[in-house]
C-alpha positions as CSV (number, residue, x, y, z in Angstrom):
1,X,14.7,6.9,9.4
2,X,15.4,10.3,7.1
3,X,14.4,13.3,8.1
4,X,12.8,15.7,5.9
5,X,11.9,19.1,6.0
6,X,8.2,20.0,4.3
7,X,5.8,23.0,4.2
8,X,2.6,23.9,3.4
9,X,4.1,23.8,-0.5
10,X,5.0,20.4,0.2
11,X,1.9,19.0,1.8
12,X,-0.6,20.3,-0.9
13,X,1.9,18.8,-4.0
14,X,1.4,15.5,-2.1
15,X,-2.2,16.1,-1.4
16,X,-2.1,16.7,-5.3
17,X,-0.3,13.8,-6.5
18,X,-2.0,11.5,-4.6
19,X,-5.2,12.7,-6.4
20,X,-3.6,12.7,-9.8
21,X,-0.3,10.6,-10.1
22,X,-0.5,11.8,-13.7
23,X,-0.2,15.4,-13.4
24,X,2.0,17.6,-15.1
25,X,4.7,19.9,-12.9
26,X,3.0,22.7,-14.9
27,X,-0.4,21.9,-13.6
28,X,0.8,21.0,-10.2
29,X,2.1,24.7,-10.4
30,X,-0.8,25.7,-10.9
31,X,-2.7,24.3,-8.6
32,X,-0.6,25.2,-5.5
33,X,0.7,28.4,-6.8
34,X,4.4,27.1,-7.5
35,X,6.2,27.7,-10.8
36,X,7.3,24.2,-12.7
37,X,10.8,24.4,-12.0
38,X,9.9,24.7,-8.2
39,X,7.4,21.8,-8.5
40,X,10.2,19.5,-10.6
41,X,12.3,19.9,-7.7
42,X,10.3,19.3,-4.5
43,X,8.7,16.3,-6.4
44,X,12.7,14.9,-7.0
45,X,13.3,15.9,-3.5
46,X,10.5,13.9,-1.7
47,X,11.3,10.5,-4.3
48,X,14.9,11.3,-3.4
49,X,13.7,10.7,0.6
50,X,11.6,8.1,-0.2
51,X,8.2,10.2,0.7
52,X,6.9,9.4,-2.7
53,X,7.4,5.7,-3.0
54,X,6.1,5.1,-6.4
55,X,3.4,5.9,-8.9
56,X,1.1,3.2,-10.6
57,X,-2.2,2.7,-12.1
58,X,-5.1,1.5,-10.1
59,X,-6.8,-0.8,-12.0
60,X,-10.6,-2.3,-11.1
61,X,-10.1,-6.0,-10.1
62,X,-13.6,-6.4,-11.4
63,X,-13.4,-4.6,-14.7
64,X,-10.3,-7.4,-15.5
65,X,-11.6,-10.1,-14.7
66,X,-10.7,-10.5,-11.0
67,X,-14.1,-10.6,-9.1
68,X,-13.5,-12.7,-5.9
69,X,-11.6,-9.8,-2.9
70,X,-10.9,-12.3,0.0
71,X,-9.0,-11.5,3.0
72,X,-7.4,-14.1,4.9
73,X,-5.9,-14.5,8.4
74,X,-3.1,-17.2,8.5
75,X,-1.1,-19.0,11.6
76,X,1.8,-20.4,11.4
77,X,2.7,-23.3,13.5
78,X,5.3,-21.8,15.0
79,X,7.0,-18.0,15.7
80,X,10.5,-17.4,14.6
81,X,12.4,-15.6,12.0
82,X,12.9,-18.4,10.0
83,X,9.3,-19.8,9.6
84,X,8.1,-16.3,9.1
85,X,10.8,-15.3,7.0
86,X,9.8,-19.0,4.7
87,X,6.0,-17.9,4.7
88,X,6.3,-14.3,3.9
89,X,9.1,-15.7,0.8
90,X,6.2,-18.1,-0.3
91,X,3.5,-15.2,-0.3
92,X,5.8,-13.1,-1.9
93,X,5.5,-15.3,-5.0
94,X,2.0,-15.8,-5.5
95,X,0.3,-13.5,-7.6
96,X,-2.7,-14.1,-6.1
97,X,-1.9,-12.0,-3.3
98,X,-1.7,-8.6,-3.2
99,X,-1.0,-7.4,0.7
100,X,0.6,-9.3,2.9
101,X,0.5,-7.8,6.2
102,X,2.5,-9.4,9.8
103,X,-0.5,-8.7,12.7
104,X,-0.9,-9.2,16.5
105,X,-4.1,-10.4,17.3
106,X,-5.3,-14.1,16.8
107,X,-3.7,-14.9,13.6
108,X,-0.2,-14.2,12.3
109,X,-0.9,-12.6,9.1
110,X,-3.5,-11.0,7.3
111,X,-3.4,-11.2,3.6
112,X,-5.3,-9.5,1.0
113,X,-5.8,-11.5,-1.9
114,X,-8.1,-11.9,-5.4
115,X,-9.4,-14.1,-7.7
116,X,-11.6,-14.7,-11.1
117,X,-14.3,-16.7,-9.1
118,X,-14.6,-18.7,-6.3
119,X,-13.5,-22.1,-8.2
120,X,-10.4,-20.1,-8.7
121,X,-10.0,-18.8,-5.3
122,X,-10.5,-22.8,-4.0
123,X,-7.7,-23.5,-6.7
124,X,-5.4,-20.8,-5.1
125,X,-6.1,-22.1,-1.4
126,X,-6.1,-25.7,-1.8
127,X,-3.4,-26.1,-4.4
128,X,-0.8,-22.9,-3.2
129,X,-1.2,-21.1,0.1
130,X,-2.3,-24.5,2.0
131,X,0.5,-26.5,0.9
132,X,3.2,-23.1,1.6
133,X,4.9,-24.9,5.2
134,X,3.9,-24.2,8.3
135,X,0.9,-23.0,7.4
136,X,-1.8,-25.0,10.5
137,X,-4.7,-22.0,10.5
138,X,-6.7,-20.1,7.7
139,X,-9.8,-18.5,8.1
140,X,-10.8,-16.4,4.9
141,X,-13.3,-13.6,4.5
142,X,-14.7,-13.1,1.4
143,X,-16.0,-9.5,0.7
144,X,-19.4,-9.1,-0.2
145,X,-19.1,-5.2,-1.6
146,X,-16.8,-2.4,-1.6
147,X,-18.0,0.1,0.9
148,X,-14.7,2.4,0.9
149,X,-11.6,2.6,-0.8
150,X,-8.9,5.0,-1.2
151,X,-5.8,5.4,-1.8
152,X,-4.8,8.5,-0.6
153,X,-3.3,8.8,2.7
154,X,-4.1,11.5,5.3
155,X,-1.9,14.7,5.9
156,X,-4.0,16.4,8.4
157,X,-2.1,15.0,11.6
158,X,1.3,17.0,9.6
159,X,0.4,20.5,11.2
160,X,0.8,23.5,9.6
161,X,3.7,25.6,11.5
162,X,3.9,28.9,11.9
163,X,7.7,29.0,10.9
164,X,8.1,28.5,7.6
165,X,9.2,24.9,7.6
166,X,9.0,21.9,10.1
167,X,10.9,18.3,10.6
168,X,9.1,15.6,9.6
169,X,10.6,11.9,10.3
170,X,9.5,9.8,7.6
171,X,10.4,5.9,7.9
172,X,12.0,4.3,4.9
């Protein structure tokens, strides 16, 4: 774990490139009151320590072609690092699948996956994540609508200090 020392400058260039990955430093200036150069290096400063893991564009499943959003708890028949380590190789390799998540609870892991329709999605279970060994439980949800989804994460639990900086431990 790195530690890493932000302020309030910090926290609203985050807020601000979680809105718009796109930005220019020159707008992010503007927008939190920083001058470019300033702004080029906090952003190189929190990728450096691994804050800002990446940029991408969200595309809409939907739009290309992808209308079928399942989510799917799996259980493996048994625990240890190698069966685990096997599944979550397998997963890793199907495009299919976008999250892969390890859970307590009554399943194993929870995957996140899509699909062009539902023949599709039967395709993808029957013919790839059934056959992946060890696999003994699936029960899939299939989502009906999006109610929320977002992408930015929350920065209200980082409180504002009164010094002028704070430690933050970030994991990496």
């Amino acid at each position: 774990m790195s530690t890493i020392s932000v302020d309030r400058h910090d926290l609203a260039l985050l807020a601000e490139l979680q809105r718009d990955g796109r930005a220019t430093n020159s707008s992010l200036g503007e927008r939190i009151h920083l001058s470019t150069s300033q702004v080029s290096r906090r952003i190189q400063r929190l990728e450096e320590a691994h804050v800002i893991d990446h940029y991408a564009a969200m595309l809409d499943p939907a739009v290309v072609g992808l209308g079928v959003l399942a989510f799917i708890h799996v259980t493996l028949d048994r625990h240890g690092t190698s069966s685990g380590a096997s599944f979550e190789q397998a997963v890793s390799d199907l495009p299919e699948v976008l999250e892969c998540f390890s859970v307590t609870g009554e399943a194993d892991y929870v995957l996140r996956a899509v699909s062009h329709d539902l023949a599709s999605f039967s395709e993808f279970m029957m013919h790839s994540l059934l056959r992946i060994p060890g696999v003994t439980n699936v029960k899939t949800n299939i989502s009906l609508k999006k109610v929320k989804q977002v992408t930015e994460l929350p920065l209200d639990h980082i409180a504002q200090p009164k010094q002028p900086k704070m430690r933050v431990h970030f994991a990496q």
